[in-house]
N, C-alpha and C positions, 0 to 999 in steps of 0.2 A: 356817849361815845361817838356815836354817828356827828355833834356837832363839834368834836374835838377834831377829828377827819377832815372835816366841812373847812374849819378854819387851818389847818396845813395846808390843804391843797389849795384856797384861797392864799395864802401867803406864799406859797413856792411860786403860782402864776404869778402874782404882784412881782417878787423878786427877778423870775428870769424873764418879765416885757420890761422891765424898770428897769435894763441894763443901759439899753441904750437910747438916748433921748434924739428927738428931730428938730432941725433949723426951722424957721416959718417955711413957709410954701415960694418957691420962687417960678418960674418959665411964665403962665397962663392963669389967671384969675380964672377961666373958665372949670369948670370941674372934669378930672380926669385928665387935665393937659398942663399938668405943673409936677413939681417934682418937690423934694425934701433930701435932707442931709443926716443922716444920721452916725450919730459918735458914740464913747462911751460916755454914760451916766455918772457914773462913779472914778475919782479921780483913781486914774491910771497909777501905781504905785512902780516905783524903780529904783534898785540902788545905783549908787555914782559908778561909773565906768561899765555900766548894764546897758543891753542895747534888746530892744522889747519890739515887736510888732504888733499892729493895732490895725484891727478891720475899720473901715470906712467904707458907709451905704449910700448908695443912691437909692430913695424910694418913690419910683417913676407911679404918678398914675395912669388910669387905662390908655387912653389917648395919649400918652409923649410919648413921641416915637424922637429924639432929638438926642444928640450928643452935647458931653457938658465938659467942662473944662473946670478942672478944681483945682482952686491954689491953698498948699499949706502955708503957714508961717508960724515958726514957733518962737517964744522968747527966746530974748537974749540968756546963754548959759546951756540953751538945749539944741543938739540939732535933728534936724528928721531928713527923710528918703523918703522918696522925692517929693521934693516944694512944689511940681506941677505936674497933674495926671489928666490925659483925654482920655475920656471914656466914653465911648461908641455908643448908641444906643443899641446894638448889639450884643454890647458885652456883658459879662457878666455886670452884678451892681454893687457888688464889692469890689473894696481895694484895699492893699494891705501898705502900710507906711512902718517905715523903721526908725523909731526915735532912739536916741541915742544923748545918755550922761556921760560928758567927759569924767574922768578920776577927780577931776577938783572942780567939778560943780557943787555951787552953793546947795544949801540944805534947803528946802521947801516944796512950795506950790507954784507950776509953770504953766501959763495958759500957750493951749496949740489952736487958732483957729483956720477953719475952712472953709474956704466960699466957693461956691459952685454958680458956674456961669451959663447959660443955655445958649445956643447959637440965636434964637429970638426967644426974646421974653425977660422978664428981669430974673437979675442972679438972686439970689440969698447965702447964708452964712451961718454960721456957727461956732461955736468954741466946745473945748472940753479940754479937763488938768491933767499935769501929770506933777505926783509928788516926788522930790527926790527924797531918797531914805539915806541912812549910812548903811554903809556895807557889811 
């Protein structure tokens, strides 16, 4: 019993850190002075003419104290809110984006990616999907 337990609670952690995955490390090779992107893991699901918001991370290490400037761009057939966010290093490290399926978007898989730029240091990037479903 106790290792039937063991394996749940090992599989619900796996699941809820396995949501969202990180971009490489972009600002400072140095440790603690760079940063990361994280999105969702798992393709975003949506029906056609549904409009979804989606968290987006900044994962600052200890030292970046720096503001970053992220740009979305999502394929052609999808659009998002807003294509470009400053975020302070003040601010919180979330951000919320509004994608949106027009009524006659094709059916499929749409990559959205985002790259995050630091005032010094190099950017990095990232993508993650979003499926269109029928209605």
């Amino acid at each position: 019993m106790k290792k039937v337990i063991m394996i749940v609670v090992i599989l619900v952690l796996v699941t809820v850190l396995g949501c969202y995955s990180s971009s490489e490390k972009g600002g400072s090779v140095l440790k603690g002075e760079g940063f990361k992107i994280s999105v969702p893991t798992f393709d975003v699901e949506m029906k056609q003419g549904e409009i979804q918001s989606v968290t987006i991370s900044i994962e600052r290490g200890e030292s970046f104290k720096q503001d970053v400037k992220l740009q979305i761009e999502a394929a052609k057939g999808l659009n998002v809110d807003p294509t470009r966010i400053f975020v302070k290093a003040s601010d919180t490290p979330d951000v919320q984006l509004r994608i949106m399926a027009p009524k006659d978007a094709a059916l499929g898989v749409y990559r959205i990616s985002v790259k995050g730029t630091p005032k010094i240091g190099e950017p990095t990037s990232t993508e993650f999907n979003v499926k269109v479903i029928t209605p």
